[in-house]
Structures are given as structure tokens and as C-alpha cells.
N, C-alpha and C positions, 0 to 999 in steps of 0.2 A: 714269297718276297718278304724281305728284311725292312724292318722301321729304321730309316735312315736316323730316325731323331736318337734311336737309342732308348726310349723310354717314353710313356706316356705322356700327353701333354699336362699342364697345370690346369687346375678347375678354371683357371681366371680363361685361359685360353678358347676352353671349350664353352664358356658362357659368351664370351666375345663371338663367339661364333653362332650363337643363339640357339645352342643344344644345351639340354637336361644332363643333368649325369646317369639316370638312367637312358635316354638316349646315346647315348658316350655307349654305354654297355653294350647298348644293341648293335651298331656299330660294329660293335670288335665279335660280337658272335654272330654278323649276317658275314663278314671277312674270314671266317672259319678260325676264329679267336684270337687273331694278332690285333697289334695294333695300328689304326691309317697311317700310313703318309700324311703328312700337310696337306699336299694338293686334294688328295682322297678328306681329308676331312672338310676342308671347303668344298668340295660337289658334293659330300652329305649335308653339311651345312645350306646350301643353297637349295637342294630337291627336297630336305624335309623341311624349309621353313612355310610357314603357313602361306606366304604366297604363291609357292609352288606347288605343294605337296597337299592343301583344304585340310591341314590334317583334323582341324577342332569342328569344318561343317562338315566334310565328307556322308559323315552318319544323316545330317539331315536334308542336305539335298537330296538324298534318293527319292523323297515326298512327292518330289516335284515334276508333274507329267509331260513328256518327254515327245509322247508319239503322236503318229497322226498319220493321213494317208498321203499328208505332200510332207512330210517329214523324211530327206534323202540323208541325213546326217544331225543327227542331236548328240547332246553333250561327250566331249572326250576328245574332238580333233579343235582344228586352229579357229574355225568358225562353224554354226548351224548352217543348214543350206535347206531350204525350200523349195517344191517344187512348184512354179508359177504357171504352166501351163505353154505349149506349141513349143516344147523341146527346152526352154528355159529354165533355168534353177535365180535362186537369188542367194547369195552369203553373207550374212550381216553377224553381227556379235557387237559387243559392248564392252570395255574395259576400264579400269579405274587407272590413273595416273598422280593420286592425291598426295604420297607422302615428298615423290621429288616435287613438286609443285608448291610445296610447302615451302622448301629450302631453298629452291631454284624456280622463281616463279614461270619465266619465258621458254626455257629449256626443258621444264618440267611436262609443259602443255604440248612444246611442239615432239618431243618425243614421246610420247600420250598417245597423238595425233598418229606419228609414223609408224608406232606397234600395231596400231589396230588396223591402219590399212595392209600394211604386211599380211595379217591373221587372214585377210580378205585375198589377195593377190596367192596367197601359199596355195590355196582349194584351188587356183585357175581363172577366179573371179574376176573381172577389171572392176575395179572400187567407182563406183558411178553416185556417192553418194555418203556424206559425214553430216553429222551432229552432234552435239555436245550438252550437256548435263552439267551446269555450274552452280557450287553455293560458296559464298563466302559472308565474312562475318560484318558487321553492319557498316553504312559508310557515312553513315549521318550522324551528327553529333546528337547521346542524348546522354541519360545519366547513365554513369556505371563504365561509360566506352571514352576511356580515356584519350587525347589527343596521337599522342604513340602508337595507339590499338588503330586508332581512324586513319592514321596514315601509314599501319602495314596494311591494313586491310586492302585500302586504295591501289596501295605498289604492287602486292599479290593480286587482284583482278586488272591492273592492265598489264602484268607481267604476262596472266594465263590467256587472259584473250589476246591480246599482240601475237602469242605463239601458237595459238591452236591457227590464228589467223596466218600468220607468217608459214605454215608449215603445209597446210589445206592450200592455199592462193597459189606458194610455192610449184606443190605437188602437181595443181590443177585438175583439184575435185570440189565438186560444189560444196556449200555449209549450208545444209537446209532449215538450218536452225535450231531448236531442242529450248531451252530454259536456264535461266538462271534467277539465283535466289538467294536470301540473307537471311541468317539470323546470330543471335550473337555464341551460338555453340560453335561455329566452323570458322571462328577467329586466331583457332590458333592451330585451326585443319582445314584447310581447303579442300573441296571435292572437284576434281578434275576426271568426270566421266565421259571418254569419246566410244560413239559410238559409229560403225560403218558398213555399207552394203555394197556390194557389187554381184554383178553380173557374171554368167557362166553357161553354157550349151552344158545341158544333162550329162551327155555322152564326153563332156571334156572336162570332168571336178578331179579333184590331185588329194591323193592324200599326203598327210606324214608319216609314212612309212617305209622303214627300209626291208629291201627280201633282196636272196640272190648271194650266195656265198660267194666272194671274192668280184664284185659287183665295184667299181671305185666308187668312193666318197669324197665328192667335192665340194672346196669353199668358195663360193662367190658373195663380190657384193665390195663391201669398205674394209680398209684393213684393220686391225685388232689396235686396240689400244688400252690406256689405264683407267679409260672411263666407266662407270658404272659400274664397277667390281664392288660385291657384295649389294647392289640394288637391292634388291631381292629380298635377301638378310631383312636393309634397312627398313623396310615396306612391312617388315613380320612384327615389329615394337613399335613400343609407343614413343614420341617424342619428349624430349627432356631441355635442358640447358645447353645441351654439349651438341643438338641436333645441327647449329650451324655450322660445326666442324665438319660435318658427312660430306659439302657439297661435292667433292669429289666423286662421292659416289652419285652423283646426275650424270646420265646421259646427256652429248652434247650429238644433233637431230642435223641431218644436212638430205633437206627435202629435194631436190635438183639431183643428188647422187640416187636418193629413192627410188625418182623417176625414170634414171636409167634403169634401174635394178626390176620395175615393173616391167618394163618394156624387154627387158631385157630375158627374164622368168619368162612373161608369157609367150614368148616369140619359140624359146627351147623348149618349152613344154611340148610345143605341135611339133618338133621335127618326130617326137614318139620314143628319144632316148632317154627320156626322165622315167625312173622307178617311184621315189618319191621325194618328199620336198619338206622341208621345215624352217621356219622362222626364228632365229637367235634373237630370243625376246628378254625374256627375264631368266638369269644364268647361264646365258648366252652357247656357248658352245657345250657347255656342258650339259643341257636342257635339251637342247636342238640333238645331240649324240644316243644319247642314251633315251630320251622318251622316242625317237624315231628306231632306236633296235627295240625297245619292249614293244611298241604295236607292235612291229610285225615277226615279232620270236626269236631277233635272230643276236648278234652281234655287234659289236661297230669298234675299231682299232682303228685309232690315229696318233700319227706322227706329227709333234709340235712344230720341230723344224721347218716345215713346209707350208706352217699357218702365216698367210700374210701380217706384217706388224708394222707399226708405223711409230715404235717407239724399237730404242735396241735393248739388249739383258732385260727381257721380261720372263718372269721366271712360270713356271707349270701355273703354279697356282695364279697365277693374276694372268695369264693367258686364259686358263677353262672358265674363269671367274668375269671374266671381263665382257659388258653390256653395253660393247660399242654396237654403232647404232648400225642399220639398213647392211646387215649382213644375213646370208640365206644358204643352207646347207642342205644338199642334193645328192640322190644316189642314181650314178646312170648305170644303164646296162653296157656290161664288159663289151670293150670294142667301139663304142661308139661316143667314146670321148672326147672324140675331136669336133663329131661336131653340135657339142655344147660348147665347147672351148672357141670355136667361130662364131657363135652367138655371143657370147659375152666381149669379148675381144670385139668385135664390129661395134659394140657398145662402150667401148672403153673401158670393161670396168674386171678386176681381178678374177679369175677361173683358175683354181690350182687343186689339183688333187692332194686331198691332204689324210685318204687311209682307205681302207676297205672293208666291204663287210662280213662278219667272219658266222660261224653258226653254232659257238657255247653262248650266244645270251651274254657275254658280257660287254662293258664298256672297260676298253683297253686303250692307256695313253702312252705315248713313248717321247721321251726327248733322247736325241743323238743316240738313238738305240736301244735306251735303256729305258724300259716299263717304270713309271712314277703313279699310275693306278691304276688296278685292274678289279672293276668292281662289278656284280653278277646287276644287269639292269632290272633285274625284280625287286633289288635291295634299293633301290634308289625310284622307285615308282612304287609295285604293289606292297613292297615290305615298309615302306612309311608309314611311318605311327598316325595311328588315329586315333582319335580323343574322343567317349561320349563325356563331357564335360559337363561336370552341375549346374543344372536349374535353379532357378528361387526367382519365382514370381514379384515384381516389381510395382509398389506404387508411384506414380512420377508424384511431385511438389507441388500439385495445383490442387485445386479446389475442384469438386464435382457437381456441383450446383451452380446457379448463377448469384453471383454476391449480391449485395444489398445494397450497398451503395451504385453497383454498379446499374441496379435498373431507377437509382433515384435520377442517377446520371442523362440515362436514357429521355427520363420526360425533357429535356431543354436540346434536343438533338435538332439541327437545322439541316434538312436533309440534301438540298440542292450543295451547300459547301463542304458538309459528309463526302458526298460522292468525292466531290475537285480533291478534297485532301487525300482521301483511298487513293484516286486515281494515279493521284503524284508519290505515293509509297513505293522503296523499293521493290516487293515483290511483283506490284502489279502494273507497274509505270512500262512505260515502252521500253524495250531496250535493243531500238534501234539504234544506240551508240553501239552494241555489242554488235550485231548483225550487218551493220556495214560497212564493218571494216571484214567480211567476209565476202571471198566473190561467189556466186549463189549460183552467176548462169554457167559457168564453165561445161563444157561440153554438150550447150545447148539442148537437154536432157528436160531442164526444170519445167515446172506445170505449176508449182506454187513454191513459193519464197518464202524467207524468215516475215513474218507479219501480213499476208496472204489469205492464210488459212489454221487453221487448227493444227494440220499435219502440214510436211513437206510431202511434194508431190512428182517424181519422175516418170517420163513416158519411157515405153522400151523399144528402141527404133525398129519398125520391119514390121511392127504389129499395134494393133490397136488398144494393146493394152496397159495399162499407167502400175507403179506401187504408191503406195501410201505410208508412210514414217512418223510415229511419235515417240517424244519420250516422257517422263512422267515419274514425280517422286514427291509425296509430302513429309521431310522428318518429322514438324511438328504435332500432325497424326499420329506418326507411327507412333511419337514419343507418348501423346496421350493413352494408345492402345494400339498396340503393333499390329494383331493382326486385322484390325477394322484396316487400319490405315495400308497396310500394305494390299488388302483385298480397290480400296480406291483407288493406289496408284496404276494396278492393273486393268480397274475399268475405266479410269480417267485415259490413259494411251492409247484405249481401244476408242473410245466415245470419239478421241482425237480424231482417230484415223476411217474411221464410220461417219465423221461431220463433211470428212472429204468424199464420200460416196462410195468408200471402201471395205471390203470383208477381212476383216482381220484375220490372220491366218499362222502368226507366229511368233513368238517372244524371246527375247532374249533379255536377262536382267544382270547389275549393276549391284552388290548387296554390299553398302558401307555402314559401316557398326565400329564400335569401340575395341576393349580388351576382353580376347574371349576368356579369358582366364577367370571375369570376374563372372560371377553363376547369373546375375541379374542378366547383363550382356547378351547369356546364351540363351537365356529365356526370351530377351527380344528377337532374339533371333530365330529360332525355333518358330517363334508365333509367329512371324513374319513367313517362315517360309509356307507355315498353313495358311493363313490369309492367299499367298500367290495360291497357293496349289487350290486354294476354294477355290477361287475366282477363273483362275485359267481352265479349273475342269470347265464350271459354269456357264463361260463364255467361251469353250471348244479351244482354246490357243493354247500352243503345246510349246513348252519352253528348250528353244534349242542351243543354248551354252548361257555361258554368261562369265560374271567374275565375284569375289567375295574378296574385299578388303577389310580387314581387319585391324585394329591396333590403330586408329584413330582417334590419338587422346595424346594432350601435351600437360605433362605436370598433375596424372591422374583426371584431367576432364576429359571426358569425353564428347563426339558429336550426338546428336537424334540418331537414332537409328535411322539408315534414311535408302530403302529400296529403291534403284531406279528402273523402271521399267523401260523399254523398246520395242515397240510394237507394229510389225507391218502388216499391211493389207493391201488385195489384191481389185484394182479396178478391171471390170472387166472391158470398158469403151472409157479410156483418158478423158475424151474429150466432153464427158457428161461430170466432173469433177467440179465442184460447186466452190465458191472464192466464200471468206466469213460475211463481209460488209453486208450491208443495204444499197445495193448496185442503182435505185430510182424509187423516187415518189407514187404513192400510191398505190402502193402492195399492201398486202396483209401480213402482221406478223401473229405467227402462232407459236405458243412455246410445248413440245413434246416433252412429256416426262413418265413417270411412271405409274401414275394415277394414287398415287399413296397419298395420305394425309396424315400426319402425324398430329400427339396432341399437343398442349401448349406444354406440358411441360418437356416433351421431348426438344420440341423447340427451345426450350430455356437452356438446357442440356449442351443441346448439339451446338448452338448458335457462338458460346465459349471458344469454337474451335478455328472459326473465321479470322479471315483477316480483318474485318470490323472491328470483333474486339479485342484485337489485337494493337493496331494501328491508332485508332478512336478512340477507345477506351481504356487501352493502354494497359491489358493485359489478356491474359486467356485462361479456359475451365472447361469442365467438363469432356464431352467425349468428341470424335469426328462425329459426320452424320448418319444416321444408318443406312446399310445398301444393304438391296434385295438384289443381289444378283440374278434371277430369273427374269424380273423384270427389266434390267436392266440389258439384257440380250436381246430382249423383245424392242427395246427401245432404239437399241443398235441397230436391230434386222429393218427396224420400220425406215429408220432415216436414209440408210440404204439404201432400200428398196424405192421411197420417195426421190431419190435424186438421179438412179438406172433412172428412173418412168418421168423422169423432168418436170416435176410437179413444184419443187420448190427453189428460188434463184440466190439461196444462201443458207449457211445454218454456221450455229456458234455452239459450242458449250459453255454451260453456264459451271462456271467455276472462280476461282478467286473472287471475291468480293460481290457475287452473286447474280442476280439477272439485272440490275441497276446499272454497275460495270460493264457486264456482258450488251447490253442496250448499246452504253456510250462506245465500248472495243468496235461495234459492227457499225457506227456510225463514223466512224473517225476516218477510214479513206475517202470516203467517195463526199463527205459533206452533207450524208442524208441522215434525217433523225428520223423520232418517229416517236407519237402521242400514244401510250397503252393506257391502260385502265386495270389495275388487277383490287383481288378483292384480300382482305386484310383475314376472312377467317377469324376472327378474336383473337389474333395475333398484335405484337407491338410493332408497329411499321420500317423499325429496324431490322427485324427477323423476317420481314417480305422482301424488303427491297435489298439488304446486304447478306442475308442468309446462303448457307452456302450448301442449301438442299444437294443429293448424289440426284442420276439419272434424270438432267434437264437439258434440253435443246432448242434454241432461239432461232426459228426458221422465219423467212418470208415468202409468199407466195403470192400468184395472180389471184384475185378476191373469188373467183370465179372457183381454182382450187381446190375451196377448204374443206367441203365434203366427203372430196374424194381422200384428203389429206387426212381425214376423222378417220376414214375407214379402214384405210391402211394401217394407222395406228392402231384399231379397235384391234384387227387380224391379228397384231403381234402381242395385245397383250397392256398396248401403252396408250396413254390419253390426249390428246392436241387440242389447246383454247385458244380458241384468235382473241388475243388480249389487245391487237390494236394499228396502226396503219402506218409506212413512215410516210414524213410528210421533209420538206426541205428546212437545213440550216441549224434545226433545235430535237430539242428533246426534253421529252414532257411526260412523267410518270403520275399518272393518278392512281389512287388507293379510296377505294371505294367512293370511288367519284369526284373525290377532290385533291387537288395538285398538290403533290408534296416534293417532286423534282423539277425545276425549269430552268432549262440554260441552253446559249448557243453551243450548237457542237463545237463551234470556234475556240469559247471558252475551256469547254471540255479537255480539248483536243492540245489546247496549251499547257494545262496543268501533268497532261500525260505521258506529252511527246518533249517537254526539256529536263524533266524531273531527274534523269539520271543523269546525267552532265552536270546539271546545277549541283547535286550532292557529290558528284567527285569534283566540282572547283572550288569545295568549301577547305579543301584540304593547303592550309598556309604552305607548307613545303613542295608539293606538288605544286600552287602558281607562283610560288617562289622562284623553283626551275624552270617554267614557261617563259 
């Protein structure tokens, strides 16, 4: 086949396209040495860019362990699947939607939102369950964050929640919640990570695969349009000046068309004529073509003609290019065409055969006849270039010690107003502003809510058994020391889902980073991924897909490196699933942890890492804190095992701003507080009460209990101290015997629950438009 163009493209051509010139080269000798098409150079463009194609992590994911004995699908198809037990699977995955999110705040999150349920609905799953993973950069006025900066920041978070919200409510899947967070690196990068689970009988999971020479290949779902052409591309660099010209390339997200197209999938799936099934996600038809013939060996030819379009003169290249949204590409078995075509038709929604499957392995495109690409699908999946890209070990710009001024700081701290000012910080303030504009109960499934519990909690109808969902990411650890930090975020989402009475059982992660091009970059990355892989061995969770963003940097800044993790587990009796609060007066509280004691100077060290001194002090140093992961499985197994055997009527993780926090968080529904006593150790009373020790748990129990609660712990390994009782209304922390916290949880409870609201109505332009 002949190069229409005549001649090689221009270097500027092939950079626009986000190829190397030695990529160019390769190109033209995996093509048996001519030169692409256009069209052909956009599907190499799109499968080899780094959102497609991992080509700079490929090498170091392989680290990261994969297997298990409920592992029915780990990394390589549309989502991980689990096996949960009495014929059940689960499919969840996790995806980044950060850079259209940037550009197009609302349409950015809700098409976020609709890919990953897709990833979910492709396997056979019904999606029974979303969360989301939000950071944006700060929304309070302080130095350095100029007024322009505070009110994009503002426009981009309620752009991305209005739409994760608008798109979920839409669909009619619950938002069980997940995290959002600020700091002033992700001000000019938003991270928009959804993640989703659904449901599936064993005996009924789908792959993406095509098999079956002359087998038809059909398009169902919305028709084709000019949107999202080069997403993909745009997702693989970094952002510049000229990024607000892209918006074009955002996907625009029509959830209501989704939901036919769910219902519509799973309903053909059972008639038994689906071979396999693929999601037109990122490079849309061209992605969905050609990685659906390399699983399964074989071929795939299609004719342009026949692809639904809802614009006229769209040419090859902005047809295979184009990432319009809630479209799904399916191969039935010959003969039994029609009745997929009654399935989708009784649904309203487009069914047209648009090629067939052939068996040389390639991806073959035709307009009016005439072949415009014909490219072997190895060259466009296993022939992508992969980079082992330079290392070079990185110091971050802080200090690794505790300053000087900062502990003269410390002697004048008034602790009772410490707390109210933490509590009303963005990262740790309530953000039931975010959470409520999501409906939570839909499909009458939920067991725990956004603000609830630790984790989001689903029952699974027909059986007595619940999951359990968190998610989990610190960039400002990571940035301190990547792999500490990314070993926390995987046992922070497990603690999560262990505070709800659940066995963690699988992971799937979220991995946003900078430019891998720069050697520092890939070294936090690298460590990052050994961190996961310590920790997932450690605590048995095997990671079953996930996503890597890259190129999250505007004008050379970059974000924190910032892992998010997703972690579920498996209740075996729902209804023994424990809520966070202090449910009534006159319980015991005891805190589990991992019996460690660290000395003061690790304490000086680790204490830099917290949001205290962050928030309070007004800066940060030295390292996270240290995890032993051994003990931290034991600490897992115990609280577990204490909530099976009904022994305790709550439990918290003590994270963000420390067991102080954690006290006031489990006080703040129900109204009850509660008087501890802890001991100081030779510690400064800031490093007790705001510290943000790894492997601790704020449990309550009958006084009656505790013994048994010791022993349990002892068994695994972990240590449990009844520090103290709750009693009504207040909250009362003593340090070796004398009160350095006192205030009504009322109090508390105000500085907690308006903080976020109060800081986005500081923004003059925003209540300017009000």
C-alpha cells in the first residue's frame, strides 16, 4: 500500500503527534519499511503514547504481585475481578481522569466517571459501587496563593465534583465516598481518580477478546463524533500556555445514554451470542480494534462507512481518533446477529455491524473500499516501545530534622484551640459539602456511607455477605520519601477496610507522577512501586490492574508523587460491620496499635510529616512515620477478628492529625465524647495528641470486654490500652493526668463540619455570581 501523502511527514508533524524521530523509524520498519498514512500515524500515535501503551513504567510494574487464590483476572483486561465466594466475583479498577479535568473541569470528571464504569459493565459486572480520589490545590487565602490561583482552584473543584456527582446520581450508582485533599502542587494539576466495583456470577465474566474468523464485528452504543480526538496524546505531556486550546479534545459524558448501553450489554451478553466485548475508552475505536484482535491472535477489518457518526465529512483519521463517549465494540458469533441487534434496538440505542474478524493478526481499516490502514496488531501493542529510563535519586527541599524555632514555637501551643484550628483545615475538615451532593443509597445495596465509617460498605443481595472499599494516597509522604509513603498508603486502605470488619483481599492502584522523562521522576517512581509491592506482599493483597498517569506538570512543575490506592475486603456476615462514632455513654475506649515505641528523636523526625506541622506550624520536615508491616497485619487480623466476635461497637483509624482528631471524628455523629488519659512518654504533648503514629485503632467496647480485647490482640501480635470511657456532649484529653483538651463536641463539631463551605465562600467571584 502506497503513502497517499507522497513523502514523509515534517519533524514538526510527527512531534505534534507525540513521537520521537527514532519512533518515526520504527514505525516505518514494523510497516515493512514504507511510510504510514496519516490515519496510520495517528493509531501509532495514540497506542504508543504513554497513556496507552506504559511505555516508560511497563518495566517496573512487573514488581508488583499480581496473584492470589481469589485472583480470577489480574492486570491486562478492562478491570481485576475477585473471587468473593457462593459463585460471586467482584470487578473494580481504578482510573485517573486528571489532565481533561484540568482543562474542562465538569466534563472532565463526568467522563472520569463513565470510563471506569464501562471497564466495570465490559467483564459482565453490574457496577454496584463508585469512589473517587480528589486533590486540588489550596482554597484558602494564604501567602504565595494568589487571588486568580484561589479562584481557579475553587472553579476546578466544584467543576469536578458537580460532575463526578452529575454523572454517578445520573447513572444510578452509589458514591461511597473515597477522599479529597489540597496542597499547593496540584494547583495547576488536578487529580481526578475514579474508582468502581461491580458485581458478576463467576460463570458469567466477559472478556476483551476477539476469536472466530469471519465472526461479525459490531458497534453499539452513541454515535462518533469530533470529541476527544487525541485525548490520549493530550494525557502523555505535560501542560503549557496553549493547554487551554485542547478543550476540544475533552470528552463530552451523556450518563442516561450509559445506562441504556449497561442495560443494554448485560441483557446480550445472556442471550450466549457475545464472543467478546471492549470499551472505546482512550483511542477509542482504534484501541477497542486492535487490542481486542491481539488478545485473542487474531485480526479485526473494518469498514468506516458503516460507523455510526453524528457529524458529516469526518475523515479516517478523526473517526479511529475520536473518544466520544458510552460507546462499546463487540464480536458475536456468525449467524446470530440479529439477536444482538433486538437487544439493542428494544433499548434504542445504535447496533451496526461495522467489520469482521479476519486471522493474519492485523488491524485493517477501509473507507468506500479502499484500505487507509492496515497495521499487524503486535506493532501497535507488544512492538511499543519501552523505556527503562534513568534514575537519579532525589532530595526533596525540606529539612530532616526538627527546626529550632519550630520546637521554641511549640512551648506556647494551647491545645484545646490546636485541635478546632486542625479540625477546620482543608485536608481534615468534613467534606460533607462534597459527599452530599452524591446519592449514596441508590440501589439500596449501601451498609455505610460517605462519613459512616472508614470504608464504604455494600451488602450482596441473596447472601449474607457485605464488601468493604477504601481509597488512600499521601503525595506529601511520598514526596518526603516515596517508598515509606507509598508502603502507608497501602496500609492506610487496608486499616480502612479492616476498621469496617473486613479481610482485605485485593487492590487495585491509581499511580500520578510528573514527567517521566525527568531521571528524579522515575526514581520516585520505581520506589513507589517497591513500597506497594513491600507492603501488598506483607499484608497478602495482590494487585489486580490499575492506571499510571503521567506528565502532570504545567510550565515544568510538577505534582507529589501521589499513589492512590483501592482496597477491598471481604465481610463474611454484613451485618456484624461496625459504624466509626461512639454510638452511647459509658463504654470503654481502647486504642490497638502495634506495641512499638519509638524514641524521641524518631518522634522529632516523623512528627514534620503531620498535618500539625503543617497546618499549626506552618511547615513540614523530615520523614513519614515508620511502618513495620508485620505488625501491622497482626493489627489488621486482630480488629477483624474483634468485630466477626462482637466484642467492640466502633473503631476508627487514627490518621490525619492523630488520636486527638481521631477522638473528636468518632464523636461528632452521635454527640458522645469521651474523657482518656494517655501517657506522654518524655514526649512534647504535641507529638501525643497530633502525631501521626502508622498501625493505630480507636475502638470502644462493653468495660466488661477488655480482657478479652488484650488477648485477641496479644494472639496477633498487637497491643490494646483502655485509655479511657465516653461519657455525653464533650471531650476531654488528659496527658498524664492532667487536661490539656476540653471542649463541647458542639464546639468541635462546628469548627469541622462548616470549614469547607466557609473557605469556598471566601472566593469574591464565586459570591459575586451567587
Amino acid at each position: 500500500m502506497s503513502n497517499p501523502t507522497n513523502s514523509a511527514f515534517s519533524p514538526e508533524t510527527i512531534r505534534q503527534h507525540g513521537l520521537t524521530p527514532d519512533e518515526y523509524e520504527k514505525i516505518k520498519q514494523l510497516l515493512g519499511g514504507r511510510e504510514p498514512t496519516i490515519t496510520e500515524l495517528g493509531i501509532f500515535s495514540v497506542m504508543w503514547s504513554e497513556h496507552c501503551s506504559y511505555k516508560s513504567s511497563r518495566v517496573h510494574l512487573k514488581r508488583l504481585p499480581t496473584r492470589s487464590k481469589r485472583v480470577l483476572q489480574g492486570p491486562g483486561e478492562n478491570a481485576g475481578i475477585i473471587d468473593i465466594g457462593e459463585g460471586w466475583a467482584c470487578a473494580f479498577k481504578i482510573e485517573s481522569h486528571n489532565h481533561p479535568s484540568f482543562i474542562e473541569p465538569f466534563q472532565g470528571a463526568t467522563t472520569g466517571v463513565g470510563g471506569i464504569l464501562r471497564d466495570i459493565f465490559t467483564m459482565g459486572a453490574r457496577p454496584v459501587a463508585v469512589m473517587d480520589s480528589l486533590r486540588f490545590g489550596p482554597i484558602e487565602g494564604s501567602e504565595g496563593v494568589s487571588q486568580k490561583e484561589l479562584h481557579r482552584n475553587h472553579s476546578v473543584m466544584e467543576g469536578v465534583v458537580s460532575g463526578v456527582a452529575s454523572y454517578g446520581n445520573c447513572f444510578g450508582v452509589p458514591n461511597l465516598g473515597g477522599e479529597t485533599k489540597f496542597e499547593p502542587c496540584y494547583s495547576g494539576n488536578p487529580l481526578v481518580n475514579a474508582f468502581a466495583l461491580g458485581l458478576v456470577k463467576k460463570n458469567e465474566i466477559f472478556y476483551a477478546r476477539a476469536a472466530g474468523e469471519g465472526n461479525p464485528v459490531i458497534y453499539v452504543g452513541a454515535k462518533t463524533g469530533k470529541d476527544g480526538i487525541h485525548g490520549a496524546t493530550m494525557a502523555s505531556e505535560e501542560f503549557s500556555e496553549a493547554s487551554e486550546a485542547k478543550r476540544p479534545n475533552v470528552q463530552v459524558g451523556d450518563p442516561f445514554l450509559e445506562k441504556l448501553l449497561l442495560e443494554a450489554c448485560l441483557e446480550a451478553m445472556q442471550t450466549g451470542a457475545i464472543i467478546g466485548i471492549q470499551d472505546m475508552g482512550a483511542a477509542g475505536l482504534t484501541c477497542s480494534t486492535c487490542e481486542m484482535g491481539g488478545r485473542g491472535g487474531v485480526g479485526i477489518e473494518i469498514e468506516l462507512d458503516r460507523v455510526p457518526q453524528r457529524e458529516t465529512g469526518m475523515t479516517p483519521y478523526e473517526i479511529m481518533l475520536s473518544e466520544s463517549q458510552e460507546r462499546m465494540l463487540l464480536v458475536a458469533q456468525k449467524g446470530r446477529e440479529q439477536e444482538v441487534y433486538r437487544v439493542f434496538e428494544k433499548w434504542g440505542l445504535d447496533a451496526v455491524e461495522v467489520g469482521k474478524v479476519t486471522s493474519d493478526n492485523k488491524l485493517r481499516v477501509l473507507e468506500h473500499g479502499k484500505i487507509v490502514a492496515e497495521i499487524p496488531n503486535p506493532a501497535l501493542t507488544d512492538e511499543a516501545p519501552v523505556y527503562k529510563r534513568p534514575l537519579a535519586r532525589w532530595e526533596p527541599s525540606v529539612e530532616r530534622e526538627m527546626p529550632e524555632n519550630v520546637r521554641r514555637e511549640m512551648a506556647d501551643s494551647k491545645f484545646t484551640e490546636d485541635l478546632k484550628g486542625l479540625l477546620a483545615t482543608p485536608n481534615i475538615c468534613s467534606k460533607r459539602w462534597v459527599w452530599q451532593q452524591y446519592d449514596h443509597m441508590v440501589q439500596t445495596n449501601t451498609v455505610d456511607s460517605p462519613g459512616a465509617g472508614d470504608a464504604g460498605v455494600i451488602r450482596i443481595k441473596g447472601t449474607q455477605r457485605g464488601l468493604a472499599m477504601a481509597l488512600d494516597g499521601n503525595g506529601r509522604w511520598c514526596y518526603l520519601d516515596p517508598k515509606l509513603g507509598a508502603m502507608h498508603a497501602v496500609a492506610e486502605s487496608a486499616r480502612k477496610v479492616a476498621c469496617a470488619g473486613a479481610t482485605p483481599v485485593g487492590a487495585t492502584n491509581c499511580l500520578n507522577f510528573g514527567n517521566p522523562e525527568k531521571p528524579h521522576i522515575m526514581w520516585q517512581f520505581s520506589q513507589t512501586i517497591d513500597g506497594i509491592t513491600k507492603a501488598c506482599e506483607e499484608l497478602e493483597i495482590p494487585i489486580t490492574g490499575g492506571n499510571v498517569s503521567f506528565y502532570n506538570e504545567t510550565l515544568g512543575e510538577g505534582i507529589y508523587p501521589t499513589p492512590v490506592l483501592g482496597v477491598v475486603g471481604i465481610l463474611e456476615d454484613v451485618h456484624k460491620s461496625v459504624k466509626m462514632h461512639f454510638a452511647a455513654a459509658g463504654r470503654t475506649v481502647v486504642l490497638l496499635h502495634s506495641g512499638e515505641a519509638g524514641d524521641i528523636t524518631d518522634a522529632e523526625t516523623e512528627f514534620g510529616s503531620s498535618e500539625y506541622a503543617k497546618e499549626v506550624l506552618g511547615t513540614f520536615w523530615g520523614y513519614p512515620p515508620q511502618l513495620d508491616l508485620e505488625k501491622e497485619a497482626g493489627l489488621q487480623k486482630a480488629v477483624v477478628e474483634l468485630i466477626q466476635h462482637g466484642l467492640v461497637d466502633s473503631a476508627h483509624d487514627c490518621s490525619e492529625g492523630g488520636i486527638a482528631v481521631a477522638l473528636a471524628e468518632k464523636a461528632f455523629p452521635k454527640g458522645v465524647g469521651a474523657r482518656v488519659n494517655l501517657a506522654s512518654g518524655g514526649l512534647f504533648a504535641e507529638f501525643v495528641l497530633f502525631g501521626e503514629d502508622a498501625s493505630r485503632i480507636l475502638v470502644s467496647c462493653d468495660p466488661g470486654d477488655v480482657a478479652r480485647i488484650k488477648q485477641v490482640a496479644e494472639k496477633h501480635g498487637a497491643a490494646a490500652d483502655a485509655i479511657g470511657k465516653t461519657i455525653p456532649d464533650k471531650l476531654e484529653i488528659l496527658l498524664d493526668d492532667n487536661v490539656v483538651v476540653s471542649s463541647t463536641v458542639a464546639e468541635l463539631s462546628q469548627a469541622y463540619e462548616g470549614a469547607l463551605e466557609s473557605a469556598l465562600r471566601t472566593d469574591p467571584e464565586l459570591v459575586a455570581a451567587d
